[in-house]
C-alpha positions in Angstrom: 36.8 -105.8 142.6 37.6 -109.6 142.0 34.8 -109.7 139.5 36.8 -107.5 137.1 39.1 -109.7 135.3 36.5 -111.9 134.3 34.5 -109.0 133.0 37.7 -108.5 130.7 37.8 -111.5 129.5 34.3 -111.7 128.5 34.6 -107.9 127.0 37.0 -109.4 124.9 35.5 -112.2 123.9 32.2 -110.9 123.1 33.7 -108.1 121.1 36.2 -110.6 119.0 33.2 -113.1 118.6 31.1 -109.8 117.0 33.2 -109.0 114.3 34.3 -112.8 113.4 30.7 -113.3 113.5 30.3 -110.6 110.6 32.5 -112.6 108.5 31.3 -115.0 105.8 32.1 -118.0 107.5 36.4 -117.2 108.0 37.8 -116.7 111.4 41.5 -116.2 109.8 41.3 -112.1 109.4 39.0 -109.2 110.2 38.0 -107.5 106.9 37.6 -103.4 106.9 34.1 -103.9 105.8 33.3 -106.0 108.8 35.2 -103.5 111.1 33.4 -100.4 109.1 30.0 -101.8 109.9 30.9 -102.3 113.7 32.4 -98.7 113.5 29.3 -97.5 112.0 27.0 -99.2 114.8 28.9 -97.9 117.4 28.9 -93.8 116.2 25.8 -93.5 114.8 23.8 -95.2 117.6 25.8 -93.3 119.9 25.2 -89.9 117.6 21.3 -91.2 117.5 21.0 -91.8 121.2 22.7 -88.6 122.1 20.1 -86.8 120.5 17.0 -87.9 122.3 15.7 -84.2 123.7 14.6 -87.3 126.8 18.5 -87.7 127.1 19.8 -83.7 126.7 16.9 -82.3 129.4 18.1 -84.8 132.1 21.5 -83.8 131.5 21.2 -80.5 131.5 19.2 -80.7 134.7 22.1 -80.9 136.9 24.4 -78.1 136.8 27.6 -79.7 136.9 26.8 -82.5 134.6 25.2 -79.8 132.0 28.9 -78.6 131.4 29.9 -81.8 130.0 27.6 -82.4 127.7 29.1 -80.5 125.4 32.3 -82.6 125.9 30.4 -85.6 125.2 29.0 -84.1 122.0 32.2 -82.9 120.7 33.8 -86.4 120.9 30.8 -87.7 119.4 31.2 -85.2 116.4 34.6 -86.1 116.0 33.9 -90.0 115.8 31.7 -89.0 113.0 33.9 -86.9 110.8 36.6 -89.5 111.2 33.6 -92.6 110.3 32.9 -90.7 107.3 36.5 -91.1 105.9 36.5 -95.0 105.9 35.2 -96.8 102.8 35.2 -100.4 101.9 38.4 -100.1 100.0 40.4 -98.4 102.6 43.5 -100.3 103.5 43.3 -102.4 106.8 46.7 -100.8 108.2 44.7 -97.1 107.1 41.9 -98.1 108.2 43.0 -99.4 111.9 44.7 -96.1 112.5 41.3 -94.2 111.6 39.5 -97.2 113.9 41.8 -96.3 116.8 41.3 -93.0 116.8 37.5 -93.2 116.9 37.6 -96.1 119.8 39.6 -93.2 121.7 36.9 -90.4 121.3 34.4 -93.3 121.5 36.0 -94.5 125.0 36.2 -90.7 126.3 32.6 -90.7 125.8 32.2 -94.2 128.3 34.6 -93.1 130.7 32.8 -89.5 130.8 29.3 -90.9 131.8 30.5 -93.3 133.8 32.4 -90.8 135.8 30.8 -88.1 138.6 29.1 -86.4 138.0 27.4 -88.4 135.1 27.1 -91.7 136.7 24.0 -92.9 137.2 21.9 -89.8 136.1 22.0 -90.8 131.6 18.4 -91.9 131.2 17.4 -93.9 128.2 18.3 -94.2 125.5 22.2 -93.1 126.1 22.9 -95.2 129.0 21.9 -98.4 126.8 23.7 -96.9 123.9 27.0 -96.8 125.8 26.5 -100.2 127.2 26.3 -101.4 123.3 29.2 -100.0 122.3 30.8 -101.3 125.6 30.1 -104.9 124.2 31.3 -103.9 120.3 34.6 -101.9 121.2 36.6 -104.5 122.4 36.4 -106.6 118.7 37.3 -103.3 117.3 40.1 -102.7 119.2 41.5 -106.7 118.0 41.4 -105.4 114.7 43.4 -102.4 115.6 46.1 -104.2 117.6 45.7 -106.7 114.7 46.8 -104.1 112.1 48.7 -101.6 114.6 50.2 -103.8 117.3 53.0 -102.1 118.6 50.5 -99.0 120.1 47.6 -100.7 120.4 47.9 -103.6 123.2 48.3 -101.2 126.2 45.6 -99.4 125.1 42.9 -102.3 124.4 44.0 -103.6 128.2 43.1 -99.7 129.8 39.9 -99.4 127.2 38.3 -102.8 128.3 38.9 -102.0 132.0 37.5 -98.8 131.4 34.6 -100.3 129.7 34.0 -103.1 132.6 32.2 -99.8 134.4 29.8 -99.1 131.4 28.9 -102.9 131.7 27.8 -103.4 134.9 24.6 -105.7 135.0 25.0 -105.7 131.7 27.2 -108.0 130.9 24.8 -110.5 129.4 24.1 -108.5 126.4 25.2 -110.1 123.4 26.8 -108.2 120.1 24.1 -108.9 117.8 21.8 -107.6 120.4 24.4 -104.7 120.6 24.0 -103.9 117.1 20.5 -104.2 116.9 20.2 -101.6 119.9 22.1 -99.3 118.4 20.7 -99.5 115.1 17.3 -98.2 116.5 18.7 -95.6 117.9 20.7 -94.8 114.8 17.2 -94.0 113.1 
């Protein structure tokens, strides 16, 4: 349990150093359309992954764990609908409140398979999907608190700790190695 803070801290930093990285060469604000393409990332390789008939058989192979896969697919869904309202010239402050509510469905979806009776039974290629968008969230959620302080920061702190559990032995992962991860399974 002592290895947890520093797991924060390096969610954090990974995640911050993802969508500076996007930038073109400024570290003084996080543009929408950087945020929009980590948003994008995230959902559709989680949508993609989700998919895999490899994924949905092993699921559905153990009774309890079958009845929340629907769960997991509804949250999914809704990340999407709300990812298809951004655009490029959505307003940051419009756009952080649209971001926030996707990291939410996108963090029930980590904390659900990395909960009983999920935990340790999501083959490939959801259980590597989640782990990407365990490293990407946490420079989303800076441009939320960014844009939306006053409800954000006490959320970001419970959504990285959640994450820390998605992470495990995988911390090493970096975010353009996230990206590209989830971009295959995006399709």
């Amino acid at each position: 349990m002592t290895s947890l803070p520093p797991r924060r801290a390096l969610l954090a930093l990974l995640g911050t150093t993802a969508l500076i990285a996007c930038q073109s060469g400024t570290t003084a604000t996080i543009t929408p359309p950087a945020v929009i393409s980590g948003v994008q990332a995230v959902v559709n390789g989680l949508a993609g992954a989700l998919s895999s008939p490899a994924v949905t058989a092993a699921i559905n192979a153990v009774p309890a764990a079958a009845a929340i896969l629907p769960v997991i697919q509804k949250d999914v869904t809704l990340a999407q609908g709300a990812l298809a309202t951004l655009a490029s010239n959505t307003s940051a402050a419009q756009g952080a409140s649209i971001v926030s509510q996707i990291n939410n469905w996108i963090n029930a979806v980590i904390d659900t398979a990395d909960a009983p009776p999920l935990i340790g039974l999501i083959p490939s290629p959801f259980n590597l999907a989640i782990t990407a968008a365990a490293v990407l969230l946490p420079g989303l959620e800076t441009f939320v608190d960014h844009y939306l302080p006053t409800t954000a920061t006490a959320a970001t702190a419970a959504a990285v700790a959640h994450k820390a559990g998605a992470l495990r032995g995988a911390t090493t992962m970096t975010p353009d190695a996230a990206r590209a991860l989830l971009a295959k399974f995006a399709g």
